[in-house]
C-alpha positions in Angstrom: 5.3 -21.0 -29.6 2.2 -19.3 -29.0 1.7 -20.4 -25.1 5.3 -19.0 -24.9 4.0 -15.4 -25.8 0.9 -15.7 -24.0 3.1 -15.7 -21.2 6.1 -13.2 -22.7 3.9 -10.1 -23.6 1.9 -10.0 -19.9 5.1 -10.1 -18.3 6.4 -7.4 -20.8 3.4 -5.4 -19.7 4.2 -6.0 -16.5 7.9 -5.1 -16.5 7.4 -1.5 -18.2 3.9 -0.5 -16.3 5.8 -1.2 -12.7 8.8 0.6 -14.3 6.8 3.6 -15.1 5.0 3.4 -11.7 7.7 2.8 -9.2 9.0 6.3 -9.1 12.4 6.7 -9.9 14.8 9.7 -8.9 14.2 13.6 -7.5 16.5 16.0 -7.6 16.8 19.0 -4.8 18.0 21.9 -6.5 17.9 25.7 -6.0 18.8 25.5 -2.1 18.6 28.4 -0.6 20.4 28.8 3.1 22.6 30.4 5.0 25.9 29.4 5.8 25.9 30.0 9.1 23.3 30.6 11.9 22.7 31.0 16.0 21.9 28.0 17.3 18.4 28.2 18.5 17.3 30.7 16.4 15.1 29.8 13.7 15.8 30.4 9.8 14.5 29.7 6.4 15.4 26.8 3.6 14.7 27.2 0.2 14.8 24.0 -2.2 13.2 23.0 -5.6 12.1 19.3 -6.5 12.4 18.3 -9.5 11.0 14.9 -10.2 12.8 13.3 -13.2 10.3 10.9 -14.6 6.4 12.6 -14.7 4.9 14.8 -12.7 4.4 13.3 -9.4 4.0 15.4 -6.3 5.9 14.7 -4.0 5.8 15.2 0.1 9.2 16.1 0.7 10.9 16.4 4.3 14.0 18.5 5.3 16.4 16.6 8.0 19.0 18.6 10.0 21.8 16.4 11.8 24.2 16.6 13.8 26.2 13.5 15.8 23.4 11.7 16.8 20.8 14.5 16.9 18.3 14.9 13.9 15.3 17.0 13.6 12.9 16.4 10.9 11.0 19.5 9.4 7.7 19.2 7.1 8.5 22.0 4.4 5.4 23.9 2.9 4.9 24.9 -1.0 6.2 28.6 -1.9 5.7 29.5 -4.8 7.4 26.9 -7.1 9.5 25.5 -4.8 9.1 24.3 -0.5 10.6 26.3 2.4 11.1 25.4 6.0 11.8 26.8 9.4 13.7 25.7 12.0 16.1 26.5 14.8 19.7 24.2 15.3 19.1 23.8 18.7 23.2 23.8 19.7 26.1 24.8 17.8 27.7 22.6 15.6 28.7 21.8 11.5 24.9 20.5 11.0 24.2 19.0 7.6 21.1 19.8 6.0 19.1 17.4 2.9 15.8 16.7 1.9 13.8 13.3 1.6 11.8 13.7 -1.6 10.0 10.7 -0.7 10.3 9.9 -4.2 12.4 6.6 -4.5 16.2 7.9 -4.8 16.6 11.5 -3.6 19.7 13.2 -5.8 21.4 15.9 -3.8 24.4 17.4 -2.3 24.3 17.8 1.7 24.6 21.8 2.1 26.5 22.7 5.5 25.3 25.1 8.2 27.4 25.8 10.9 25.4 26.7 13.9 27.6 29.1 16.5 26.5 30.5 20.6 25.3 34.0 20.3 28.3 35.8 21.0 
């Protein structure tokens, strides 16, 4: 009985240590864009992450796409949240979400319909 706990508790150890480690989900909350937009013009993103296990930072990207055309923006820190900038380069229903880098991202796609200046 005892050489099967030597091996039980380790493995216990194991199990909740890599559970606490591996991460687990983000959620993107808080975003702030606009619903529409000239293509080529650039414009700001708000978002909040929230991690939901700890405190983790995270290195969060924001990807834009569009058919097969996807552009990839590194947001920077504001405040308590991350903003980015960047321009839709051609007009289109693009839809914008952020990779929290963080295990499972939670989020709902926001829309941004890029339009030719008129």
């Amino acid at each position: 009985m005892r050489k099967i706990w030597i091996f039980l508790v380790p493995l216990f150890l194991m199990g909740v240590f890599g559970w606490a480690l591996a991460g687990g989900r983000a959620r993107i909350t808080s975003v702030q864009a606009p619903q529409e937009v000239v293509a080529g013009q650039r414009f700001e993103v708000k978002f909040v992450v929230k991690p939901e296990v700890g405190r983790r930072d995270v290195e969060p990207v924001l990807k834009a796409s569009l058919d097969d055309t996807e552009i990839v923006v590194v947001p920077v820190r504001a405040g308590s949240g991350y903003s980015a900038r960047l321009a839709l380069p051609k007009a289109g229903k693009w839809q914008i979400r952020v990779d929290s880098h963080y295990c499972e991202t939670v989020m709902t796609p926001v829309s941004i319909l890029a339009r030719t200046q008129s």
